[in-house]
N, C-alpha and C positions, 0 to 999 in steps of 0.2 A: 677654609671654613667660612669666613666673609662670603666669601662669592657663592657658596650652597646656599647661606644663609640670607643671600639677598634673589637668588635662585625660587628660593623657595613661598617668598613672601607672594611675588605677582602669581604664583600658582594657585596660593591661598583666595587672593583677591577674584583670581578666576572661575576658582568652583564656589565661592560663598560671596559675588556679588547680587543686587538686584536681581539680576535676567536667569541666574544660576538659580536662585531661590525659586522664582517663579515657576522654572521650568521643574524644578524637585517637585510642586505644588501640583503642578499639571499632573505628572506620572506618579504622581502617591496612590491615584485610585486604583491603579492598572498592575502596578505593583503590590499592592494589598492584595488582590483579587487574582493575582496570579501565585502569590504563597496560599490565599486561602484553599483557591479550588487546582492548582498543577503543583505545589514542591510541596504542601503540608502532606498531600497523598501517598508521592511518592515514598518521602523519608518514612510515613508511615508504611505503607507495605514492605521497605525495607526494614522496620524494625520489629512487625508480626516473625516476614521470613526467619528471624535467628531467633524466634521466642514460641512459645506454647499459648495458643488460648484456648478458651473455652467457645461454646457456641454462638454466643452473640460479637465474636471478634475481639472481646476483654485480653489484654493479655495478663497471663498468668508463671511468667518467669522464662531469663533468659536460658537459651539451650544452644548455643552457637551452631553449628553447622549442621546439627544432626538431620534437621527437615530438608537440607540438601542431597545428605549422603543418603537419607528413605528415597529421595526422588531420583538419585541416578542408579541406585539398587532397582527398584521399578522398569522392568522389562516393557511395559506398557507406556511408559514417558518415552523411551527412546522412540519407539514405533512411533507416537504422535508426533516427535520430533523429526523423524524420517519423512512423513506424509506431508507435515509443517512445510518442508523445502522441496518436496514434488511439486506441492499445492503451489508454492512459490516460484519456481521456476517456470512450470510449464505453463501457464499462466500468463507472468509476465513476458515469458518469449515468443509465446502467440500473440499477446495483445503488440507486442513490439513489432513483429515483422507485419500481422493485418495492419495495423496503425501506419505503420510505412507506405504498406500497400496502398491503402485509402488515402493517403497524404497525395499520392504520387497522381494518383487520378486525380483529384476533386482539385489538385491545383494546375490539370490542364483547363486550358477555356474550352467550355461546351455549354449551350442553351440551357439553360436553367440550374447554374452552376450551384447560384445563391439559393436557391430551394433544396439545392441536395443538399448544401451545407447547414442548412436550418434543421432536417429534417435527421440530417446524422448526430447533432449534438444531444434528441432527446432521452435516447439511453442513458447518458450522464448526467444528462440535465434532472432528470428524473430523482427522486429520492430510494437510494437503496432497498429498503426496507415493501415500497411498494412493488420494485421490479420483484423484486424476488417473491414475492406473492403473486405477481402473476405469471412468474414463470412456475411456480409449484401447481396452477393449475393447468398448463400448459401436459407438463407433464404428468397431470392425473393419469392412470392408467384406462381408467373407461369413457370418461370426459373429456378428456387432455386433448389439445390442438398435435400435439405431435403424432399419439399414437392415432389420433383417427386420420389424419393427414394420411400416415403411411398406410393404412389399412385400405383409403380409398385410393392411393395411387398402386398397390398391389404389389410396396417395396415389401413389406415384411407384413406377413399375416397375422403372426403372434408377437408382436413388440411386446419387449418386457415391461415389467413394473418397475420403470426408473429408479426412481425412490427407493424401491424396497431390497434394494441386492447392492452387495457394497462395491462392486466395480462400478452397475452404472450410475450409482448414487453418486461415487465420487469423479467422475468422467462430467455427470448433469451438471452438481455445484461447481466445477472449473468451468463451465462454460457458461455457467448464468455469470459468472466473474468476470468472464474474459468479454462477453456481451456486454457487463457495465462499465467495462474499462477502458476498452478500442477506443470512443470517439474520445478520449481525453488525450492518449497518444495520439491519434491522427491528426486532431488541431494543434498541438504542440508542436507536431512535425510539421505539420503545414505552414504554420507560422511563421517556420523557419526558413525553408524554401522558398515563402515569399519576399525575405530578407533578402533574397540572394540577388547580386544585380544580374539583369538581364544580359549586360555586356558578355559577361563572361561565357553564357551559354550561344549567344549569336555569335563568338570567337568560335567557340566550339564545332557550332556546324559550319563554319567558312571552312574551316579546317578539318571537315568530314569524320567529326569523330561519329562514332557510335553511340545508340540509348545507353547500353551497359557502362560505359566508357565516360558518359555524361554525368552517371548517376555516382559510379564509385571516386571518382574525380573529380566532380563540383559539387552535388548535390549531398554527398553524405561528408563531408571537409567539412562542407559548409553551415551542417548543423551536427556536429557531433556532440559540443557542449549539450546544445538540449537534447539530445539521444541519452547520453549521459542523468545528466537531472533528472529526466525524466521518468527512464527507465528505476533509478533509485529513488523516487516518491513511488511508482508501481511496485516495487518493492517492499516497500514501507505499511504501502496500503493495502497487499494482498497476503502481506506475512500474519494484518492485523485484522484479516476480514472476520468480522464476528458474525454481519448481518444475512450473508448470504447460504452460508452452511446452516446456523442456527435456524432460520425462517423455514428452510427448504429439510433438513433433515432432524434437528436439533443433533449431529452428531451422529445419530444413527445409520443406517440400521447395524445394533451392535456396536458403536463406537467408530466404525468401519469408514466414515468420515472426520471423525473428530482431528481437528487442528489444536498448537498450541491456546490458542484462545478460546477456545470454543471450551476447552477440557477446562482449562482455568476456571470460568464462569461456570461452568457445573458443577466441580470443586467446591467453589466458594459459597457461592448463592443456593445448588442446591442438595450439597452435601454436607454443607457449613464445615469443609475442613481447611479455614480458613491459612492456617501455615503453611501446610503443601500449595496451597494457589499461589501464596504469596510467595512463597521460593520458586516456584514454576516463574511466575510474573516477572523476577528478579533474573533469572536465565534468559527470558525472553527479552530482555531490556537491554541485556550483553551480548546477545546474537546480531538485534539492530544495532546496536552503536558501533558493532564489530562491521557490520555490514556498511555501515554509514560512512565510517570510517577508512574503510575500503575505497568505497566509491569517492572520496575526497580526495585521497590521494593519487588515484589513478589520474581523477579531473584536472587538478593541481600540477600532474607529472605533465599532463599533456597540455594546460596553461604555459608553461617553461619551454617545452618544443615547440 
């Protein structure tokens, strides 16, 4: 007991001296600001989802589970949640392999290397919200760069109404997605391959390996962590894309695009059925961390190998 209790004193002296205060001092504004505007939210919508309110979000008594069991009775939640993980998948597995693609070029030397790479970050560089408005008029159907493209090259005479049919609706908004997303994987990959010492690939060709040979054995070893990372922030981000189906379809046409978020935000804001969002919301927050959590330990497993 002595020895815990002398244990315990210089721990004391360590979190409540000077530098210890100071630095409490520092991070009090960041920590206020972080309950006011990320955990005061959350605990809220966690505590709408098991309660009843009325239309201005008031709550009006608890109901534990029941706005869960309406939501998975809902043959139309499942659907959006089906679409939800298309949307997510095909998405990030395109943006993965072009991203690769584009890494593996843009980090050969060729003339005007640094212009291509300037010129590839502005998709991402760009603010979502604008790409996606100018790719909805891209895709105007009378207007639009795509269909008159194809009308004067004599690929297709009658291109449809993107927007207005729910396959190409939701084919367009994967691709306005995967257009805002490539060059963030590509320079992440790239980054990586620049890490990589040169020795190893000058070994390589002494030793007559192959391109295929070079790539699966140096080149992707050598950046798998941020493969990894990577592809789970593109995950993160495409599971939560609000701005790019909203701007381009709002959901539509029919719902026929709508993703979990997109449905949520309609819900709430414009059906004010503030419970159902908030239990959606609360699903959706156990899918990522399900998913987050996934990806940690895979990353984790293969840290220890």
């Amino acid at each position: 007991m002595a020895e815990l209790a002398e244990s315990i004193v210089p721990l004391r002296q360590r979190l409540w001296n000077s530098e210890a205060r100071l630095a409490y001092l520092l991070l009090a504004p960041a920590v206020v600001v972080l309950l006011a505007f990320m955990f005061y939210p959350i605990v809220y919508v966690f505590l709408i989802a098991f309660s009843k309110t009325n239309r201005i979000s008031q709550l009006k008594g608890f109901v534990g589970f029941k706005n869960f069991i309406s939501l998975f009775k809902d043959k139309e939640f499942w659907q959006i949640t089906a679409r939800s993980l298309y949307w997510t998948v095909i998405a990030v597995a395109v943006k993965t392999l072009l991203g690769m693609i584009i890494a593996l070029l843009l980090n050969v030397k060729f003339a005007g290397r640094r212009i291509a790479r300037m010129l590839f970050i502005i998709p991402w560089a760009s603010a979502v919200p604008i790409s996606a408005i100018l790719w909805r008029w891209v895709y105007h159907p009378d207007y639009g760069l795509l269909n008159a493209t194809l009308k004067a090259g004599h690929v297709w005479s009658h291109p449809p109404v993107w927007l207005g049919y729910p396959l190409p609706a939701f084919i367009a908004c994967i691709w306005v997605d995967i257009w805002i997303g490539i060059p963030f994987m590509a320079l992440v990959f790239l980054a990586g391959m620049q890490a990589i010492s040169e020795d190893q690939y000058e070994s390589a060709y002494l030793d007559g390996v192959s391109w295929w040979q070079k790539f699966f054995y140096i080149t992707l070893p050598g950046i798998r962590h941020l493969v990894l990372i990577a592809t789970l922030l593109s995950c993160l981000w495409t599971f939560n894309d609000f701005n790019v189906i909203f701007i381009l379809t709002r959901g539509g046409p029919a719902g026929a695009t709508d993703i979990l978020i997109t449905k949520l935000y309609l819900s709430a804001f414009e059906f004010q059925k503030f419970s159902p969002a908030s239990a959606m919301a609360v699903v959706t927050f156990f899918i990522l961390t399900a998913l987050s959590v996934l990806y940690a330990r895979i990353y984790f497993r293969q840290e220890q190998t």
